[in-house]
FIKEZA-577414 format. One record per residue (C-alpha): residue in one letter; x, y, z. Coordinates in nm, 2 decimals, padded with zeros to 4 digits. Layout:
BEGIN
<'A',<X,Y,Z>>;
...
***
This chain:
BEGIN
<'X',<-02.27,-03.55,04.80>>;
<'X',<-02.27,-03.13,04.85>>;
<'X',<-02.03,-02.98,04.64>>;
<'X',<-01.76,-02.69,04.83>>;
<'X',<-01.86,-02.34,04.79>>;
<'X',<-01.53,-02.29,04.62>>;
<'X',<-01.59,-02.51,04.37>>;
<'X',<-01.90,-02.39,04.25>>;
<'X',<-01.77,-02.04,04.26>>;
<'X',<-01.45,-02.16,04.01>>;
<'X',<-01.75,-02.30,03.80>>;
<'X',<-01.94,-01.98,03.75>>;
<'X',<-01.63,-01.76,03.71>>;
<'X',<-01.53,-02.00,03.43>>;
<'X',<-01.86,-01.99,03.26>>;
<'X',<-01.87,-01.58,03.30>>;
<'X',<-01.55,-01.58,03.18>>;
<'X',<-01.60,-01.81,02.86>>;
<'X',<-01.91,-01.57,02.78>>;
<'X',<-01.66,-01.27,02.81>>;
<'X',<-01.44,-01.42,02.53>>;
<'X',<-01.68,-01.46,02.34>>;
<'X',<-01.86,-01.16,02.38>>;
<'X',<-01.51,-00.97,02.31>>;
<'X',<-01.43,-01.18,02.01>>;
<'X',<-01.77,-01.08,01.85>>;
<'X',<-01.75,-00.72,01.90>>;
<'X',<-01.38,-00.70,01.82>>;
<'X',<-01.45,-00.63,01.42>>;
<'X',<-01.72,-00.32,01.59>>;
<'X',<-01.43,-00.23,01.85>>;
<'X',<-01.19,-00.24,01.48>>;
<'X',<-01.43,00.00,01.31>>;
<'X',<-01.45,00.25,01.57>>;
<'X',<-01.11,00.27,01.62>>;
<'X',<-01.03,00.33,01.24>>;
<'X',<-00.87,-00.02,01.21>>;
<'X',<-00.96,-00.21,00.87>>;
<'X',<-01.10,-00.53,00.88>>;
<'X',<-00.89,-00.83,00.74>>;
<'X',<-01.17,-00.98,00.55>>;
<'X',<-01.22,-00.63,00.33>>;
<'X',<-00.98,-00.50,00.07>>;
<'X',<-00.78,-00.17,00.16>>;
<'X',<-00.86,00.17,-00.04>>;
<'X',<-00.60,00.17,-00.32>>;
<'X',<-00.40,00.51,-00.15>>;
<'X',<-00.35,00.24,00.16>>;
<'X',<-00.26,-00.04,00.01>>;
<'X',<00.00,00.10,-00.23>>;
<'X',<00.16,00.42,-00.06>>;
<'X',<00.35,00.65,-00.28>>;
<'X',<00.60,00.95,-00.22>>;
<'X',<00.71,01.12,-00.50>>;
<'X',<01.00,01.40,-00.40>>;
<'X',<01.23,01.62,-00.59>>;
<'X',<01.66,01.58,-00.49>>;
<'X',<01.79,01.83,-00.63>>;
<'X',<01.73,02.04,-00.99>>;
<'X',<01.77,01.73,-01.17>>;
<'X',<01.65,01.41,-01.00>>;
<'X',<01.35,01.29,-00.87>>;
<'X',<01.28,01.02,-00.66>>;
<'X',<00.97,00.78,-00.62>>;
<'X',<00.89,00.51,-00.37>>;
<'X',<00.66,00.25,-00.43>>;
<'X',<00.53,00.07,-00.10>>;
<'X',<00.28,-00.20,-00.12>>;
<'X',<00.09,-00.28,00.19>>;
<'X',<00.17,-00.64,00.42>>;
<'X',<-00.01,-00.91,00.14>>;
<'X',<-00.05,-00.69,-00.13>>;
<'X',<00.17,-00.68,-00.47>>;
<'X',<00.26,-00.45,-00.73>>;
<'X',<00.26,-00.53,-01.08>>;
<'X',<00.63,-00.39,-01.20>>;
<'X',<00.48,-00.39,-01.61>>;
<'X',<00.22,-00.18,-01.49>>;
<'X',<00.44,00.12,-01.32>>;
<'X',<00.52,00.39,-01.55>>;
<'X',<00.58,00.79,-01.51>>;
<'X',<00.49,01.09,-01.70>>;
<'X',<00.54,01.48,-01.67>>;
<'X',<00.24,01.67,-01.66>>;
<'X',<00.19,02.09,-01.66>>;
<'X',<00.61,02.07,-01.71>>;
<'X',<00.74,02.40,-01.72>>;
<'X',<01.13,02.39,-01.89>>;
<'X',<01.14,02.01,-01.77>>;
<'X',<01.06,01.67,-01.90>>;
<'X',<01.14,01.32,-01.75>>;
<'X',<01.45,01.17,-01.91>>;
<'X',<01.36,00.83,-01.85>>;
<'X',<01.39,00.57,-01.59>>;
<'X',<01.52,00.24,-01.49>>;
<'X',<01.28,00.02,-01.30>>;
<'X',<01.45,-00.23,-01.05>>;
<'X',<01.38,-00.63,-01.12>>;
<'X',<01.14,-00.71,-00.90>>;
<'X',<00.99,-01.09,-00.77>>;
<'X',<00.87,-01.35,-01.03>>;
<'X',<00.51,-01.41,-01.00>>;
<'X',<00.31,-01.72,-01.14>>;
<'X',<00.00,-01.49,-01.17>>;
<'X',<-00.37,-01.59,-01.27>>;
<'X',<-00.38,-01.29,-01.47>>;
<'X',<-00.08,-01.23,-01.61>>;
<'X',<00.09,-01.55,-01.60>>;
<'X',<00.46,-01.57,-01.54>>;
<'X',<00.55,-01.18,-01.41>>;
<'X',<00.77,-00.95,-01.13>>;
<'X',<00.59,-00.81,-00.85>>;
<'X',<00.71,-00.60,-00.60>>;
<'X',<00.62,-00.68,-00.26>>;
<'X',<00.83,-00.47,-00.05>>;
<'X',<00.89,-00.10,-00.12>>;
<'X',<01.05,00.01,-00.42>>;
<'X',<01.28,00.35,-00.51>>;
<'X',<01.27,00.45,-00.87>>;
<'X',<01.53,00.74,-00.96>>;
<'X',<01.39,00.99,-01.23>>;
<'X',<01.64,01.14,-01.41>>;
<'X',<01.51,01.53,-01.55>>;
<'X',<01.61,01.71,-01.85>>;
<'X',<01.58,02.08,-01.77>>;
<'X',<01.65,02.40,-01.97>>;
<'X',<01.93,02.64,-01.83>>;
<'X',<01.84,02.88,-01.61>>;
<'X',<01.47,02.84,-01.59>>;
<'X',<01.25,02.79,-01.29>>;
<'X',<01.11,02.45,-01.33>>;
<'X',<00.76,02.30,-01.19>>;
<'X',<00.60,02.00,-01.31>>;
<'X',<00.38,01.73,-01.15>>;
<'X',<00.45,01.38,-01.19>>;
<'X',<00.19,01.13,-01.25>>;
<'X',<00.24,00.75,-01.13>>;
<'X',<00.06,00.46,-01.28>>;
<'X',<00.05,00.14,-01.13>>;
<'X',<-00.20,-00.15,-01.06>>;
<'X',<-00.18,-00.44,-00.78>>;
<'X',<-00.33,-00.69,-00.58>>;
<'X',<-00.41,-00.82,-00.23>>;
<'X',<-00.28,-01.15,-00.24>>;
<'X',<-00.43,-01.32,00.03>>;
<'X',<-00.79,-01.21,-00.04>>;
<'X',<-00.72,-01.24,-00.44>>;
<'X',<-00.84,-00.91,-00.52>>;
<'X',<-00.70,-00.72,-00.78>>;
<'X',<-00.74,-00.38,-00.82>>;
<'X',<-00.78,-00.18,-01.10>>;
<'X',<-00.55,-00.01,-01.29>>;
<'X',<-00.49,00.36,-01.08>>;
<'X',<-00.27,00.70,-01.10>>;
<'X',<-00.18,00.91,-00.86>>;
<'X',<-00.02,01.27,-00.91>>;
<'X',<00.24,01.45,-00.76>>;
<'X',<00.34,01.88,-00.78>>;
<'X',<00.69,01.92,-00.82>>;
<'X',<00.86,02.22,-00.75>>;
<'X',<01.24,02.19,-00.85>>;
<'X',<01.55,02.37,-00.68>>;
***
């Protein structure tokens, strides 16, 4: 029996365009790289995975926020604060907000934050005097679905008050 043109023709554009699918799906992680896109399998740099703003709101209050990446946590016991090169200014103090409990392999039973967090720091400042100071955030996380931790990091901030 002699198979129809057509159907041999729906054969062999099936087969090419199986081999296309395939060819895409195996280049898509080179496509990824050449477009700046990171690859799931690979842990973000710590300044991607845990953005941070740090801004002054007026000449006594300054505000930071805290955003982990999608699938990555923040340890709430590691984030603290600190005033560095202060000029007629010092950090009052803070209140962190509760975050999630955590059942953690490191730290056991713990509060993450997994979504992005304000922290309000109040500022003592002298009278009168033109203050500048920078404010340096530590903080340490992890990428839960690939289990990575990272290590404990800072980041610092110039602060130029009103």
């Amino acid at each position: 029996m002699r198979r129809s043109p057509s159907r041999g023709r729906r054969a062999s554009a099936a087969v090419a365009l199986s081999l296309a699918v395939a060819s895409l799906n195996a280049s898509a992680g080179l496509f990824d790289k050449v477009l700046g896109r990171p690859d799931p399998s690979e842990p973000l740099p710590p300044e991607k995975a845990f953005r941070i703003k740090v801004e002054a709101i007026d000449g006594k209050t300054v505000i930071a926020t805290l955003t982990p990446a999608p699938e990555h946590y923040l340890y709430r016991k590691t984030v603290r604060f600190a005033a560095k090169d202060a000029k007629g200014v010092r950090l009052a103090g803070m209140v962190l907000p509760n975050g999630t409990k955590k059942r953690d392999p490191f730290f056991g039973e713990t509060e993450v934050y997994t979504q992005p967090v304000q922290v309000t720091l109040p500022l003592e400042r002298a009278a009168g005097v033109p203050a500048s100071l920078s404010v340096v955030v530590f903080y340490q996380g992890c990428n839960g679905r690939l289990g990575v931790c990272y290590p404990p990091s800072q980041a610092e901030f110039p602060i130029r008050l009103p």
